[in-house]
Structures are given as structure tokens and as C-alpha cells.
N, C-alpha and C positions, 0 to 999 in steps of 0.2 A: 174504732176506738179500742182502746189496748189499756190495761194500767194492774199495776199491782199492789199489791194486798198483804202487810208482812206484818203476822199478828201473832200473839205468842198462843199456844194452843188452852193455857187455863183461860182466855179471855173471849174464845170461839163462842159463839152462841148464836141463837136461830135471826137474832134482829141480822148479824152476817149476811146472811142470804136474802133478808127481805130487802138487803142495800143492793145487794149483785141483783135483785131481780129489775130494781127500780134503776138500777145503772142500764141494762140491758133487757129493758120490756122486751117479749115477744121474741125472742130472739136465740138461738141456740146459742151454746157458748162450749169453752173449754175449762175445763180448770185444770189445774197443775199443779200439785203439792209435793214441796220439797222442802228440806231444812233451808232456810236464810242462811247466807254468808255471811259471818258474824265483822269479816274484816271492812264491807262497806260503810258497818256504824262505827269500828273505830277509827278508819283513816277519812270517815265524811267531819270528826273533830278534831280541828287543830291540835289542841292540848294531845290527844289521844295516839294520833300521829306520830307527835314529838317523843311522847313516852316509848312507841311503840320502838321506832328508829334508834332512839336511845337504845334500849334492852336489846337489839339487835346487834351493835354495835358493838356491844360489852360482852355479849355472848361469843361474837366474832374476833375481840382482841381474848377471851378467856381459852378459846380454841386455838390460837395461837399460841401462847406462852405453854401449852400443853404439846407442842410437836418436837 
């Protein structure tokens, strides 16, 4: 079993671990910490996406009229 854990660091606290122990009783494990890819939360929302693609777009026609 495999799964991840994407928690902001003020919200870290010891019950964390009491969850990873009762996920994986008896069991060695890895952990891995690394900053979150902030782009999976905004293109996992429609709305967020559209904005995102938008701004893209405008930036991409701004650099144009600038060549």
C-alpha cells in the first residue's frame, strides 16, 4: 500500500504520526518530504484551470504585440 499525505506544515502535529503508525503497524516505512506542486490544486479545479489558461493566453498575446 502506498498513499500520500499533502499537509501544510503549520497543521503538522504528533496525532500525524499516530495516523502513519496505525496506517502501517509494525511495519518499516519511508517518508519523503518535499514541497507540494501547487499546480495539481489548481488544474484538479475547473474554475482554476480556466482562470489559469486564461492568464496564459494573455500573457502569450502580450508578448506578441511586444516583438
Amino acid at each position: 500500500m502506498e498513499t500520500t499525505i499533502r499537509i501544510h506544515t503549520d497543521s503538522l502535529s504528533a496525532d500525524i504520526i499516530d495516523s502513519i503508525k496505525k496506517m502501517f503497524p509494525h511495519r518499516n516505512i519511508e517518508i519523503t518530504i518535499q514541497p507540494a506542486d501547487e499546480t495539481d490544486y489548481i488544474l484538479g479545479d475547473p474554475a482554476y484551470t480556466q482562470e489559469l489558461m486564461e492568464r496564459i493566453e494573455q500573457y502569450n498575446t502580450n508578448q506578441k504585440s511586444f516583438l
